[in-house]
C-alpha positions in Angstrom: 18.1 -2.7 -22.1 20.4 -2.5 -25.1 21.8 -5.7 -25.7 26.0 -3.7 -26.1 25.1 -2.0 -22.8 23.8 -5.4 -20.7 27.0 -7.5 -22.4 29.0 -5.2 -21.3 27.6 -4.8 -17.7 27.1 -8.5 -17.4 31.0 -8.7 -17.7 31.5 -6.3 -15.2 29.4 -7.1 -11.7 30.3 -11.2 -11.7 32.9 -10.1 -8.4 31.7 -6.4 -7.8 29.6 -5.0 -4.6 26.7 -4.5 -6.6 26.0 -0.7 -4.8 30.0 0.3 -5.6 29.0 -1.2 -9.6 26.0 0.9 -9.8 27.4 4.1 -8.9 31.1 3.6 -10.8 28.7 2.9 -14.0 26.5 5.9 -13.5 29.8 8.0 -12.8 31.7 6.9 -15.8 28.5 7.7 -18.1 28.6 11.0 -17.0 32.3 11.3 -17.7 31.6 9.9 -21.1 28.9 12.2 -21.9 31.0 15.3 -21.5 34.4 14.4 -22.7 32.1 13.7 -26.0 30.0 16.6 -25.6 33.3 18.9 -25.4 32.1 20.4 -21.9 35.4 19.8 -20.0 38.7 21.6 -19.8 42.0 19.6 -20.8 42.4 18.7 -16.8 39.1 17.0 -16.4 39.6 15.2 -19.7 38.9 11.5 -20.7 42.2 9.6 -19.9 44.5 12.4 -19.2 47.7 10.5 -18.2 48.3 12.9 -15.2 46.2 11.0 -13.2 45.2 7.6 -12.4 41.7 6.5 -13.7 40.1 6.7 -10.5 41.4 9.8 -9.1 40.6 11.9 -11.8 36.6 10.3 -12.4 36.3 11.8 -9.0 37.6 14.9 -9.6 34.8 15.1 -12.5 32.4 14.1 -10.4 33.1 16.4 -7.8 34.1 19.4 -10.1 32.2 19.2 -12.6 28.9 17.2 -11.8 28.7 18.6 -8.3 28.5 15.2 -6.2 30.5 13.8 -4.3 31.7 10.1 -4.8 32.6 6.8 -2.9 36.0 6.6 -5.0 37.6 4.1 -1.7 34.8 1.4 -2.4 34.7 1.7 -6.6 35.4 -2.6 -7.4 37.3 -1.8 -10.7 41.2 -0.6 -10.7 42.6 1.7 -13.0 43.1 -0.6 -16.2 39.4 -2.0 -16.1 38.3 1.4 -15.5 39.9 2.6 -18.7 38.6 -0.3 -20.4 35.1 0.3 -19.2 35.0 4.3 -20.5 37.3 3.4 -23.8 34.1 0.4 -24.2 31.6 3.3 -23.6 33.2 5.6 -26.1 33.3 3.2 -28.7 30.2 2.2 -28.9 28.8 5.7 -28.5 31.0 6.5 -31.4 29.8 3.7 -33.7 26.0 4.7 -32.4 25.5 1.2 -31.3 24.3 2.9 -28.4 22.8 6.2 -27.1 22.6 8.0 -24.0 19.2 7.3 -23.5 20.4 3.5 -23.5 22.9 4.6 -20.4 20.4 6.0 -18.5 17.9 3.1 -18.6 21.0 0.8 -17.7 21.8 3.1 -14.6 17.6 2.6 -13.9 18.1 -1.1 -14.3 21.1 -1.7 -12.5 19.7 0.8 -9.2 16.3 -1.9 -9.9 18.2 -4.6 -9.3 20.2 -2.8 -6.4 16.3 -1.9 -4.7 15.5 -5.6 -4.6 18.1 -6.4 -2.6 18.7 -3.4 -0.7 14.8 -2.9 -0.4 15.6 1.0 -1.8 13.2 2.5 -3.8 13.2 2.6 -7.4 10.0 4.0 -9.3 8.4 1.7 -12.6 8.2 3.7 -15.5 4.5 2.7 -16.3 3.8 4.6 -12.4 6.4 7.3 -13.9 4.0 7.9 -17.1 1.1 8.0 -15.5 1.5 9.5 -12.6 3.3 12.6 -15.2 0.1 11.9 -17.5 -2.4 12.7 -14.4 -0.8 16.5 -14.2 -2.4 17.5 -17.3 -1.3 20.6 -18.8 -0.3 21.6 -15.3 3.6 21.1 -16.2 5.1 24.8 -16.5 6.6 24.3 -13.4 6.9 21.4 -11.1 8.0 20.5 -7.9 9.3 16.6 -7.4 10.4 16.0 -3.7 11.6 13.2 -2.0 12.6 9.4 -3.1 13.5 9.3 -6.5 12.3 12.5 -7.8 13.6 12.5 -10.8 12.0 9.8 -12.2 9.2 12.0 -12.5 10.7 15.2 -13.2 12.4 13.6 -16.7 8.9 12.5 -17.9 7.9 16.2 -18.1 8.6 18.3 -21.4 12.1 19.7 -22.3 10.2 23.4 -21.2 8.9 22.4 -17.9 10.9 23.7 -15.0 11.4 20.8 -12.4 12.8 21.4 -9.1 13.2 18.9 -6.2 14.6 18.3 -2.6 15.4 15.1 -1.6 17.2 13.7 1.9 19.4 10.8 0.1 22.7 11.8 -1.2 22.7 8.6 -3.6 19.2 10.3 -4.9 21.2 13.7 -5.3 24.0 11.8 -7.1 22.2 9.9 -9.8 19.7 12.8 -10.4 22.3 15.0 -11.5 24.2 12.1 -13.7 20.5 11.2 -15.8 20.6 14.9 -16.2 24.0 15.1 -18.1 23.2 11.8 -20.1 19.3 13.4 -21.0 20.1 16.7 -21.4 18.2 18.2 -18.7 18.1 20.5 -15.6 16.2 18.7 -12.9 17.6 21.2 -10.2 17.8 18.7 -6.9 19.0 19.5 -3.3 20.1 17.5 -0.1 18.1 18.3 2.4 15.1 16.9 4.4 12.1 18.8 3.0 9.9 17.9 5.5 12.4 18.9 8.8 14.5 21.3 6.4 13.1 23.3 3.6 14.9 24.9 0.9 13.5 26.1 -1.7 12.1 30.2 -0.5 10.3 32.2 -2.2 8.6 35.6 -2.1 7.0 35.5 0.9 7.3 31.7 1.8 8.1 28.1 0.7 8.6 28.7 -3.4 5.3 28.0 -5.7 5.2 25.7 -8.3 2.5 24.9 -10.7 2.3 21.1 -9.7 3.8 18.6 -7.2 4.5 15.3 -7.8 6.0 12.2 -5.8 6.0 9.1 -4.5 7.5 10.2 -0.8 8.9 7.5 1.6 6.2 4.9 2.4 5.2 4.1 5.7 7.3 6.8 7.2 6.8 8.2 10.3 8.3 11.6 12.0 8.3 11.9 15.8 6.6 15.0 16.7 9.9 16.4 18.5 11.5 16.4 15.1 9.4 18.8 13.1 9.7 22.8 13.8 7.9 24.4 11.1 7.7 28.0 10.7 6.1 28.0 7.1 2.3 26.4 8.9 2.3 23.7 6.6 0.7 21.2 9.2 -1.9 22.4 10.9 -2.8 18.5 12.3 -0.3 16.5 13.9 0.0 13.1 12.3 1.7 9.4 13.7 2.5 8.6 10.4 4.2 10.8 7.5 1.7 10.8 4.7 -0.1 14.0 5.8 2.7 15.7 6.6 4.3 14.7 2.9 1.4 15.6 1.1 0.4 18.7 3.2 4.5 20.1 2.1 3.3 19.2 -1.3 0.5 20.9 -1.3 2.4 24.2 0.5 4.4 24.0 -2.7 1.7 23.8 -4.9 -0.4 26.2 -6.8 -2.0 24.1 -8.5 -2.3 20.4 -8.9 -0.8 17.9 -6.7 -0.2 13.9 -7.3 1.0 12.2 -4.8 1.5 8.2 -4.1 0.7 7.0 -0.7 0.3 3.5 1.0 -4.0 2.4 0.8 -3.1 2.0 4.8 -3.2 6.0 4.5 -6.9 6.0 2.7 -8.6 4.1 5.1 -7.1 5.0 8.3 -9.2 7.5 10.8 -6.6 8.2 13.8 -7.0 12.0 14.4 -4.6 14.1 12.0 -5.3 11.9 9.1 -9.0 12.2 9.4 -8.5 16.2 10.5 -6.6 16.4 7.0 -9.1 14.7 4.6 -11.8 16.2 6.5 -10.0 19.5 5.6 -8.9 19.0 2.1 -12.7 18.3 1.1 -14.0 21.0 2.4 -11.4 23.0 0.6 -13.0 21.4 -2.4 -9.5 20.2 -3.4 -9.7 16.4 -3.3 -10.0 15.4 -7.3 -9.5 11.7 -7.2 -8.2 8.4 -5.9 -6.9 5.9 -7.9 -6.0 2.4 -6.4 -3.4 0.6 -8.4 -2.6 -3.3 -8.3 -0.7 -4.6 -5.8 3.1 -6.2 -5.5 4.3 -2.9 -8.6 7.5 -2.0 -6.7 10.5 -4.5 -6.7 11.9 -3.2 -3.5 8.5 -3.2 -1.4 5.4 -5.2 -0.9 3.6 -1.9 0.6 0.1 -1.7 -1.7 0.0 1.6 -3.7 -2.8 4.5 -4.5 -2.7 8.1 -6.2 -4.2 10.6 -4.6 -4.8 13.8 -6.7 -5.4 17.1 -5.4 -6.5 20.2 -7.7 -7.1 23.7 -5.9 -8.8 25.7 -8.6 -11.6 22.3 -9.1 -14.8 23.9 -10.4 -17.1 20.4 -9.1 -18.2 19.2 -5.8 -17.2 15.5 -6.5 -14.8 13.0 -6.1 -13.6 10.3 -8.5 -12.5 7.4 -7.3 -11.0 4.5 -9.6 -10.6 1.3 -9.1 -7.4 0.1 -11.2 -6.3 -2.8 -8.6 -8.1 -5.3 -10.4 -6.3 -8.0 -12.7 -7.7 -5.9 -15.8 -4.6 -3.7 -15.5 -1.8 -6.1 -14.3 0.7 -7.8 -17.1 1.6 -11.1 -16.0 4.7 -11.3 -18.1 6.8 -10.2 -15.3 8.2 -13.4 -13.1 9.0 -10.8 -10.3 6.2 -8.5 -9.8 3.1 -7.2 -10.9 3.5 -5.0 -14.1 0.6 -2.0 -14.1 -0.8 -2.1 -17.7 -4.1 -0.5 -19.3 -2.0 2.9 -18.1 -3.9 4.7 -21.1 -7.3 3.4 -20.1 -6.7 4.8 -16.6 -5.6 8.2 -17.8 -8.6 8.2 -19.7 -10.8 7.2 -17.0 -9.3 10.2 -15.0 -10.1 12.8 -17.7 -13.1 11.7 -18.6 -14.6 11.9 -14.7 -17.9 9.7 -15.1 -19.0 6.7 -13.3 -18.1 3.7 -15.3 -17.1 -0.2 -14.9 -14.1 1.0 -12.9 -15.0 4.4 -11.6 -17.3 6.1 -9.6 -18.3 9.6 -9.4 -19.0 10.8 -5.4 -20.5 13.4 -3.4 -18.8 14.6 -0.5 -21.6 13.7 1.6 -20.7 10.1 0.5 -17.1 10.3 1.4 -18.3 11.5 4.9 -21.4 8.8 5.2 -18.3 6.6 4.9 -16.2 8.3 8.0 -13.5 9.6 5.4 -12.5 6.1 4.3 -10.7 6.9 0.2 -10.7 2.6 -0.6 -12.0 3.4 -4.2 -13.5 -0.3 -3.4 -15.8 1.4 -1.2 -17.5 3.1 -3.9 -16.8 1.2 -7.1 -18.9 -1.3 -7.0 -17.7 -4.6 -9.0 -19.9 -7.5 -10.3 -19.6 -9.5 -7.2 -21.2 -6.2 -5.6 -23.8 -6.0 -7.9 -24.8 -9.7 -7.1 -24.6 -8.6 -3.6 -26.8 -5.4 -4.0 -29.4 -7.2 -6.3 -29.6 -10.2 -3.5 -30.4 -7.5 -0.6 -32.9 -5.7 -2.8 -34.8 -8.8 -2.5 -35.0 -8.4 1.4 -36.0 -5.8 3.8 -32.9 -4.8 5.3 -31.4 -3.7 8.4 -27.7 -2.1 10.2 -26.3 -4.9 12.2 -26.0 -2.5 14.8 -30.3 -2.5 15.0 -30.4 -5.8 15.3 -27.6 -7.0 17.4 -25.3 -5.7 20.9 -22.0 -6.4 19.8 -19.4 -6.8 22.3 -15.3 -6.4 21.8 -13.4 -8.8 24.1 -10.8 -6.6 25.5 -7.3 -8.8 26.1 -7.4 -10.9 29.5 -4.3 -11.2 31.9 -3.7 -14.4 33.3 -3.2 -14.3 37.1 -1.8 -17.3 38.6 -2.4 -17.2 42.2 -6.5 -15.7 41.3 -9.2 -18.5 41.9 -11.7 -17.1 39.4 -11.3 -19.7 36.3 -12.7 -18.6 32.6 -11.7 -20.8 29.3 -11.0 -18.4 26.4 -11.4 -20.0 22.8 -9.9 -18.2 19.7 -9.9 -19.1 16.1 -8.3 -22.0 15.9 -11.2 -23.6 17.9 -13.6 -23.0 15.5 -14.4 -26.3 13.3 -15.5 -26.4 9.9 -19.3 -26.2 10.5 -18.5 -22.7 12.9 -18.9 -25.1 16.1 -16.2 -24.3 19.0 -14.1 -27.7 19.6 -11.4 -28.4 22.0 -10.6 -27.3 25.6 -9.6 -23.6 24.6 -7.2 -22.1 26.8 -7.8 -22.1 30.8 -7.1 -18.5 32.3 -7.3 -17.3 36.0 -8.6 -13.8 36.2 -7.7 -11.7 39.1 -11.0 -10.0 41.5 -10.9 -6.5 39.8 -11.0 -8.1 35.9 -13.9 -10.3 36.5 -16.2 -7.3 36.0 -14.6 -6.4 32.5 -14.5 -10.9 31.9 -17.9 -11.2 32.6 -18.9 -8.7 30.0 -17.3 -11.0 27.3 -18.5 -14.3 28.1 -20.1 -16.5 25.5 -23.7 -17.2 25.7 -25.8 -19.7 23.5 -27.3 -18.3 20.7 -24.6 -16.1 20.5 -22.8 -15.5 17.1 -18.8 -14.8 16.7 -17.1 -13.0 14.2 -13.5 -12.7 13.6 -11.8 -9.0 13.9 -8.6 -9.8 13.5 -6.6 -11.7 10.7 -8.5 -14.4 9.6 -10.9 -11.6 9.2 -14.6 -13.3 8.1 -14.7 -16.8 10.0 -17.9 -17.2 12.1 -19.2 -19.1 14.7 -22.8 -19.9 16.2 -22.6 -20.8 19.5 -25.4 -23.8 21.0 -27.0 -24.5 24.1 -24.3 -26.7 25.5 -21.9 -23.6 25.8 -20.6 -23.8 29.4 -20.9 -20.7 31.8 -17.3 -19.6 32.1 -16.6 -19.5 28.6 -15.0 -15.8 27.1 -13.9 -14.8 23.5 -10.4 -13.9 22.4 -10.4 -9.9 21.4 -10.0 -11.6 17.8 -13.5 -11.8 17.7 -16.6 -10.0 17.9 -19.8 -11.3 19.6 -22.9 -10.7 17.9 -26.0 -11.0 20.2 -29.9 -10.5 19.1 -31.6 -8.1 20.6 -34.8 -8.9 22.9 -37.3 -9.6 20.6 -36.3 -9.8 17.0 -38.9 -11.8 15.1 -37.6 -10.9 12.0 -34.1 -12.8 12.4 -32.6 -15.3 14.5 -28.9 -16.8 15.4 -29.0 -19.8 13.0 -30.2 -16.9 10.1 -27.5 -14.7 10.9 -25.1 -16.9 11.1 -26.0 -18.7 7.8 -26.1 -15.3 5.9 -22.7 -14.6 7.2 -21.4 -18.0 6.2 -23.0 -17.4 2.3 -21.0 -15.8 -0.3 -22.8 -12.5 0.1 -21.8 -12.1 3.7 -18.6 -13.1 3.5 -18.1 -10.6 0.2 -19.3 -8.0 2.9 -17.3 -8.8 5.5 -14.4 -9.2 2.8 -14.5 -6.1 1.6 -14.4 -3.8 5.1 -10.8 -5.5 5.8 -8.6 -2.7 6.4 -4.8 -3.3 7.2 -1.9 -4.4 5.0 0.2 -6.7 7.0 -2.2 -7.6 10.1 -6.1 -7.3 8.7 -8.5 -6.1 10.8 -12.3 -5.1 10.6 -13.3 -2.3 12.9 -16.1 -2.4 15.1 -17.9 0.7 13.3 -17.6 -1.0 10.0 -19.1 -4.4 11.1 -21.9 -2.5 12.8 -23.1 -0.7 9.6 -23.2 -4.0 7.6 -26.9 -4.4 5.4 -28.1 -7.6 6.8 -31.6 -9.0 4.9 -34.8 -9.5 7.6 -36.3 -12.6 6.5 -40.1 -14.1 6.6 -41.1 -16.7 9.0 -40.8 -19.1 6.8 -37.3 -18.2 5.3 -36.3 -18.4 9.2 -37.8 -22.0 9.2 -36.6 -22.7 6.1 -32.5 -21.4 7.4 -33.6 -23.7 10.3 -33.7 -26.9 8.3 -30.5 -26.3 6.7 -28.5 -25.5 9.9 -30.0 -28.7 11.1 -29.1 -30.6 7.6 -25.8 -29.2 8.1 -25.0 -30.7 11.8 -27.0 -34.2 10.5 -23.8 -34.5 7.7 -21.0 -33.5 10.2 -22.4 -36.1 12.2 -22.4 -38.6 9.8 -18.8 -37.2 8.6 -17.5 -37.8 12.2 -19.0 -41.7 12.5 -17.2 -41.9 9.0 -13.9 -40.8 10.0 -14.0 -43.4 13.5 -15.4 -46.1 11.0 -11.9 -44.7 9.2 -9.5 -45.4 12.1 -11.2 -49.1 12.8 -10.5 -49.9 9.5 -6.7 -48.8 10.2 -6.6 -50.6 13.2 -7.8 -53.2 12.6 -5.3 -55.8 11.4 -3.5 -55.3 14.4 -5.8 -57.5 16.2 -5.9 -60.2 13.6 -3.6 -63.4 13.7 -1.2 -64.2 11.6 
């Protein structure tokens, strides 16, 4: 930020609510910019004594910017108003600064307002390349939602940019970085999702492209939407499709949108229904997963999804950008996205490479839908990973094993049928169960479902649920009435599987490579989780007789040095004790 501007601001917000600042600011740049530009009649004029200060910036704003204001909650009175516009003036006057500089104050200041308001603010690196991935697809553009503008004043001077957007804070500032830019970014309060605006001929009004980062993790009850333009032909829990499927209504084009990577994984009905559709449209073009922790206001992990209707190829590209490659560490507060070039040339370049991968649709539906670029780029851990297996004959999980999903178990006081449920934290280091686990009566009509889930030795457990990868092996002094908690999943070898055994599985599941598999199925951004069908289709090596003999010896290694660690840690507390018994 220009050094005049922050001196200036930082004299201003040391006793002001920092929301009222923001938007006093913003208001008085405006006012600035067209008493200097000559666009306002001798009423509306900078400092025309008929008014007070305050009085007539809202009549400006409301006049001749078209917003309304919060006048009742602006922090300044009249005389540090005046000095704040007469300070503008000034050094607008003496070109110490420009109105460029204003605008990237108002961006810092609403920054600063999103990390402690959590509202959304957009980085200009995700600005430029999100602009960047429309191409020449910028005649005319459509910028909806949060923060549209942000977008729509990346495009050229020529492009036409057009937006709706529910927040009237969003309507307000858009229209004041178009006075201080000199553009005509043409925005309107509304809803576009419940409440559409912009008509055309014959429907919702085309425009070349669409771009937007919508609302994240939104959802819309179904009651609320009416929609007589058939933009959503699946009903979806969550708001992404029904963002992106507006987008797309408005689109003739090319459509980039940001979405949440809990939308590119995720198979509930609508959100499958939709991907399923847009690939067999032939309109999905790529994915790109970014780095995580880029907004200030949000933790929410970010992808792009682009979408181009007139695509002339069967294929996908999906890019990995979520790596450390392309985050700048010099920001204390969050990650920075950097390499933006490199990914933009990535994109238009559409080849496989270190970060990128070029897929069939066949692939994409091999994987049930699933967009995680990591599913397909493969990085140099994965390509330890594939070259290990090749070594191997190998084999689904699901051909090898039953697994079973402990359902939840209600505890019934007054039943008599006992069961003792372990979850993660009794596993110990060496993947044995320790401790007395937790003692649950189970009433006559559960036992069926309990007995199902019972523990059995030989048996190998896998967590589901958020310590996703930790694994057990289960030995013959398992009691009878033991059960797993639904965090885990119980691996158990089919009748006669010479080619693999539980102290095998278990120890390829313990290596690096099995954990790297397990790894990277996690799905989930706050609570992780690994779903049954992804576990299931996991490659798992077939060994020799002798590399089961061989696993064997080192399972039987590792329980000799627990041993010898557990005789260590009593000779441990002896030695602690023992002065207590000694004389003085």
């Amino acid at each position: 930020m220009n050094k005049q501007v922050w001196l200036l601001l930082d004299a201003l917000r040391g006793a002001s609510e920092f929301s009222a600042l923001t938007e006093l600011f913003a208001a008085c740049c405006a006012w600035v910019k067209l008493n200097e530009s000559n666009q306002l009649s001798e009423e509306y004029q900078l400092l025309n004594p008929s008014n007070s200060a305050k009085e007539q910036l809202k009549k400006v704003m409301e006049d001749c910017v078209s917003v309304e204001s919060h006048v009742e909650s602006w922090p300044l009175c009249d005389a540090a108003l005046l000095q704040l516009v007469i300070s503008l003036q000034q050094l607008l006057r003496a070109n110490a600064i420009s109105y460029q500089d204003l605008s990237i104050a108002i961006t810092s200041l609403l920054e600063e307002r999103g990390k402690k308001y959590g509202q959304l603010t957009i980085p200009n690196e995700l600005t430029d390349l999100g602009v960047g991935l429309l191409g020449d697809k910028i005649e005319s553009v459509y910028c909806p939602f949060t923060a549209g503008y942000e977008f729509a004043h990346k495009l050229p001077l020529g492009s036409l940019a057009e937006g709706e957007t529910p927040l009237h804070s969003d309507e307000f500032y858009a229209k004041v970085h178009n006075f201080l830019l000199d553009r005509n970014f043409r925005v309107t309060c509304t809803d576009p999702i419940i409440e559409p605006t912009l008509i055309g001929d014959g429907g919702l009004k085309q425009f070349q492209s669409s771009i937007a980062m919508p609302p994240l993790g939104q959802k819309y009850p179904k009651s609320d939407i009416h929609d007589i333009w058939g933009r959503f032909p699946e009903k979806s829990l969550m708001a992404d499709v029904y963002q992106l499927r507006h987008m797309l209504a408005h689109a003739s084009d090319v459509v980039v949108g940001f979405v949440t990577n809990g939308f590119l994984f995720r198979s509930a009905a609508g959100e499958k229904q939709f991907k399923q559709d847009v690939l067999e449209r032939n309109w999905l073009k790529a994915v790109i997963a970014l780095p995580s922790n880029l907004l200030s206001s949000t933790s929410i992990h970010l992808s792009i999804v682009i979408f181009d209707k007139h695509k002339t190829n069967d294929s996908v590209l999906f890019i990995d950008a979520s790596s450390e490659h392309f985050i700048d560490k010099s920001s204390r507060v969050r990650n920075k996205l950097t390499n933006v070039e490199q990914i933009q040339s990535i994109y238009n370049a559409f080849e496989s490479c270190e970060f990128s991968k070029v897929c069939s649709i066949a692939e994409i539906e091999s994987m049930d839908y699933n967009l995680s670029p990591s599913r397909y780029v493969l990085t140099n851990e994965d390509m330890a990973l594939k070259q290990f297996l090749q070594q191997y004959p190998t084999a689904k999980l699901s051909d090898l094993v039953e697994i079973v999903r402990p359902q939840a178990v209600k505890h019934d006081a007054d039943a008599d049928a006992e069961y003792i449920e372990h979850n993660l934290t009794s596993l110990n280091t060496i993947g044995q169960l320790e401790g007395a686990g937790k003692r649950i009566k189970v009433a006559t009509k559960d036992i069926v479902k309990v007995e199902k889930q019972k523990i059995q030795a030989g048996d190998v457990l896998v967590s589901c649920r958020g310590a996703v990868g930790r694994v057990a092996l289960i030995d013959d002094s398992i009691e009878d009435n033991v059960i797993a908690s639904q965090a885990f999943a119980i691996l158990r070898l089919k009748p006669q599987m010479n080619n693999l055994s539980s102290v095998a599985l278990y120890q390829y599941l313990t290596s690096e490579f099995g954990q790297q598999q397990l790894s990277s199925l996690v799905t989930g951004t706050t609570a992780q989780m690994l779903s049954a069908k992804d576990l299931s289709n996991i490659d798992i090596p077939v060994f020799s007789a002798e590399k089961l003999a061989e696993l064997k010896r080192v399972r039987a290694s590792v329980l000799e040095a627990h041993q010898k660690i557990i005789e260590l840690q009593k000779d441990i507390e002896e030695i602690n004790l023992s002065w207590i018994a000694q004389k003085a």
